[in-house]
Residue, then its C-alpha position, 0 to 999 in steps of 0.5 A: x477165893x482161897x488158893x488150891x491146896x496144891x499152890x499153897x504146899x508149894x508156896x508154903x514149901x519154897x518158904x520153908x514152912x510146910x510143917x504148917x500141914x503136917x496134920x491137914x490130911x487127918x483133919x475133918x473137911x471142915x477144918x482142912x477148909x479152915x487151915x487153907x482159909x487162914x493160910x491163904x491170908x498169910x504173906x509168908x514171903x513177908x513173914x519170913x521177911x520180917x522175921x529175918x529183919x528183926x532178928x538182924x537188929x536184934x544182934x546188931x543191938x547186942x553187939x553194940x551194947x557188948x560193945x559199949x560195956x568192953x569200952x570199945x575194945x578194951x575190956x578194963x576200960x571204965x564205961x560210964x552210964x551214958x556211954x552203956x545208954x549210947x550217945x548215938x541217942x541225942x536231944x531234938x535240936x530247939x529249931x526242929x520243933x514248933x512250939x504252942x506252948x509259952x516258954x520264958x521269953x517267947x512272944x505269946x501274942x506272936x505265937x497265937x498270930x501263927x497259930x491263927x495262920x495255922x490254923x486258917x490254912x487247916x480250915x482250907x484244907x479241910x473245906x476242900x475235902x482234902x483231909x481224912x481221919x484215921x483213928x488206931x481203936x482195936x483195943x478191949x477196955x479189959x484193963x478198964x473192967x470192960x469187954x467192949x471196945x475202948x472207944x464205947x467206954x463211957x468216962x462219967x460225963x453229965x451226958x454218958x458220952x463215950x469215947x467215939x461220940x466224943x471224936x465223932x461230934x468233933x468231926x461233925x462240928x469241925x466240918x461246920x466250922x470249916x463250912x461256915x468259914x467259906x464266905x460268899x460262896x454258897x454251899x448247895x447240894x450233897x456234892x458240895x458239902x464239907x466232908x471228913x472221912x473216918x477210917x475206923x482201925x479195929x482188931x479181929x475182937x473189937x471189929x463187930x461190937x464197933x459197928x454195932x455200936x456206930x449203928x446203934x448210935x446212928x454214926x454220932x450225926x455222921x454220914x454211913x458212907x463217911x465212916x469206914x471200917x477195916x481191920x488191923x492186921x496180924x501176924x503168924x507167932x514164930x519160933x525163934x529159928x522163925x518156924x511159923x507156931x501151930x496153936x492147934x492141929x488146924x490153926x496157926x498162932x497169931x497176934x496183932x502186929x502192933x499199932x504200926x501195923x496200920x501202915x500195911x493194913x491201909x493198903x491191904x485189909x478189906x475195908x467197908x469202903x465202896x466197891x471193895x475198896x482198899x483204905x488206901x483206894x479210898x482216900x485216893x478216889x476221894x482227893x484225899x492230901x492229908x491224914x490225921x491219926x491217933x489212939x482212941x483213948x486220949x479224951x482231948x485229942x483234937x480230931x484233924x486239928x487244923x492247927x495241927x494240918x495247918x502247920x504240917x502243910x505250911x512246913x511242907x512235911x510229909x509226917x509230923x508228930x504232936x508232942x507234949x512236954x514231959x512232966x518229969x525226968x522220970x515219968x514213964x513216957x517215950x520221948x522224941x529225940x534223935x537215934x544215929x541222927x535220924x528222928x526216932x521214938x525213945x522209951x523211957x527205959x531207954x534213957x539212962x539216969x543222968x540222959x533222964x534229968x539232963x537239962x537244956x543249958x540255957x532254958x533249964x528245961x528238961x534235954x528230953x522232954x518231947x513227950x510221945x502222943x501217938x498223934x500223926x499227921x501224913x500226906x497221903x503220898x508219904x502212906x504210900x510210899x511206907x510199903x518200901x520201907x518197910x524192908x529196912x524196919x525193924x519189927x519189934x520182938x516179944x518173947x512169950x510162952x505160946x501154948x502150941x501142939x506138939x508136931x508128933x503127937x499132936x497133943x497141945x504144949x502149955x510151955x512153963x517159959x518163953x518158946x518163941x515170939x510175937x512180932x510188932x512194928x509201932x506207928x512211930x517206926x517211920x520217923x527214921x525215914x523222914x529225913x530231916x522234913x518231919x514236923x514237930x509241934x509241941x502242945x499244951x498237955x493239959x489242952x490236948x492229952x489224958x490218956x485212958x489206960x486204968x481202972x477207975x480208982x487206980x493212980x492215974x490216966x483213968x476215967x476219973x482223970x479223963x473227966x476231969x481234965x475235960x471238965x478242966x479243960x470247957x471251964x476255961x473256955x467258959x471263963x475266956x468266954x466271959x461266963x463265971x464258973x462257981x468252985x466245984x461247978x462242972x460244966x459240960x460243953x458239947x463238941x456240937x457247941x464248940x470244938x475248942x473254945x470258939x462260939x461261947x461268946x453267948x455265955x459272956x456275963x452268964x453264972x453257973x452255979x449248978x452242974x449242967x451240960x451245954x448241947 
């Protein structure tokens, strides 16, 4: 039910924002209701809130660059590069990362023997119906040429599968395995069966064509009740002296709060979970302990790896971030490293030259090479604990041109350069707030991320890319398997069939030597 008029004036008043009513009383009853309806939505004590905090780090970061160009204090003294990048920004320490990926030296068959403990105690957890998944999938497809959502893009598989059928039949064949793992114990009724719920993130534009697409597919072979819908939240444009931005003389301008928004939206946004629950509600009502999350445009990721559980729980890590090696010094790619001793995202445009081609002494590997996936693990205690917080994280600020309305006249302002801001928090925002407990597991790229971000035809990370790293990818499993691939052959095996590798025994001494699909 929406707040009075008269509660929203005060509340809106006491936090300096009544100019957000400035046009209510010569507005039609229509789209009075519609201004109150959407104000009602706004936390502005958190916005406010927000706004101050980001414009506090800000100056603090111009203060600290001002200071690092002067030399400390002393305007004639020489900076070199480095320094203008700021030491506080430091490699990952070797024993801060768990490693799948064989480096010179390393015991391959003693990794693989972790990597099965892992994986073995992923499986437990999953069996107990402990594990939850979360997937971050509000984006258009707009720079793919397509208005549906990311996740219905079809990549040009044999079999036209999208995105989300992909993830989907994962869930489904991992809830089998996981099942089928459970020995002498009989598995009878509804109440008894493996379940992996999936929290499905989607944004105001993508949230109606989402469902209809999981409906129209009949959820990938999941149950209705274990796929939950809920939106990502959004936050009001401000000015830069943080005045709330009028994009019409009865609506409020406002933006996606960036994929770190998933954090508020969990325990706030409605969901379609039962009894109106919250995300956050639901996963405490269903004995949730562990969360994987990730971004809908990685066709390899493995949805609640168990490996991946396995070793956030043996470690004892409340958050753990995959990451991949960085290909080369200057790939465009954030990397995880350490900011002021605190674990933290850097961007690629953050590192300086020579910090980019740095090399590691002994291995001569690149310093930063933990390249960022977007892929998380938490507990759900740790997800309730980001509400506090997030009083200390900074939102992140972009400058844009908002078209907006004029407070006198009335009339729209189309501006020719920037006249406030758009506010975002990142899904990594967290890790400074991990301590030294957040686990880190590095991962083979060419298992585990293809990223789809262009066009097709376009450089890189596009369909094309994505279809063959999957090809690339169930060919070696073929051929571990014992099957022989002729050149130039794809092969597409279903998730149904196998999730990574494992049950294609069958196919040992077996000849493809046309392209097929296995389901």
């Amino acid at each position: 039910m929406t707040p009075s008029l008269d509660s929203l004036r005060q509340k809106y008043t006491a936090a300096g924002q009544s100019h957000v009513f400035t046009f209510y009383d010569s507005l039609p009853l229509e789209e009075q209701q519609s201004l109150l309806d959407q104000l009602a939505g706004i936390d502005v004590e958190r916005v406010n809130r927000v706004w101050r905090t980001a414009i506090k780090a800000e100056q603090e970061e111009k203060e600290k660059a001002e200071k690092a160009k002067r030399g400390d204090g002393d305007p004639d003294e020489d900076v070199d590069e480095d320094e203008e990048a700021g030491d506080e920004i430091q490699p990952l320490p070797a024993n801060a990362v768990a490693s799948l990926v064989p480096h010179a030296g390393s015991n391959e068959s003693a990794t693989l023997e972790q990597a099965a403990k892992w994986r073995h105690r992923g499986i437990q957890a999953i069996r107990e119906n402990k594990v939850a998944v979360l997937l971050m999938a509000g984006g258009q497809g707009t720079r793919l040429g397509s208005s549906a959502p990311k996740g219905c893009y079809d990549i040009g598989l044999r079999s036209g599968k999208s995105l989300f059928r992909l993830q989907g039949e994962r869930i489904r064949r991992l809830q089998e395995l996981a099942a089928a793992a459970e020995e002498g114990v009989k598995r009878e009724g509804e109440g008894n069966r493996v379940r992996i719920p999936w929290y499905v993130m989607t944004s105001g534009p993508t949230r109606s064509a989402t469902e209809a697409f999981f409906v129209d597919n009949g959820y990938f072979g999941l149950q209705k009740e274990d796929v939950i819908f809920f939106n990502q939240g959004v936050l009001p444009a401000l000015s830069d002296d943080g005045k709330i931005v009028l994009s019409s003389r009865n609506s409020v301008s406002v933006a996606p709060d960036g994929n770190g928004g998933l954090y508020s939206a969990i325990r706030q946004s409605p969901s379609t979970a039962p009894h109106n629950r919250t995300v956050l509600e639901d996963m405490h009502a269903r004995g949730i302990h562990y969360i994987h999350a990730y971004c809908v445009d990685n066709c390899l990721v493995k949805v609640a790896d168990p490996v991946f559980l396995g070793y956030c729980v043996d470690k004892g890590a409340p958050c753990g971030v995959k990451v991949v090696r960085k290909e080369v010094p200057h790939e465009s790619v954030g990397v995880l490293a350490l900011r002021a001793g605190a674990f933290s995202v850097v961007e690629y445009s953050e590192l300086s030259k020579a910090k980019a081609e740095q090399r590691d002494r002994e291995t001569g590997e690149l310093a930063f090479r933990a390249g960022n996936i977007a892929n998380h693990f938490y507990t759900l205690d740790f997800l309730d604990s980001v509400e506090g917080m997030e009083h200390e994280m900074a939102f992140h600020i972009a400058r844009k041109k908002i078209p907006t309305v004029d407070l006198h006249s009335g009339d729209p302002v189309k501006p020719d350069s920037p006249n406030g801001m758009k506010l975002e928090l990142f899904v990594f925002d967290v890790f400074p707030f991990t301590g030294n407990a957040l686990g880190v597991l590095e991962v083979e790229r060419q298992e585990e991320f293809s990223p789809l971000k262009n066009a097709p035809g376009s450089a890189g990370d596009n369909p094309e890319t994505s279809r063959r790293d999957i090809y690339e990818q169930q060919r070696r499993w073929l051929l571990a398997a014992g099957a022989r691939v002729a050149e130039g052959v794809e092969v597409e095996v279903s998730p149904l069939v196998s999730y990574n590798g494992e049950g294609l025994e069958k196919y040992k001494g077996v000849r493809f030597d046309k392209s097929t699909q296995l389901d």
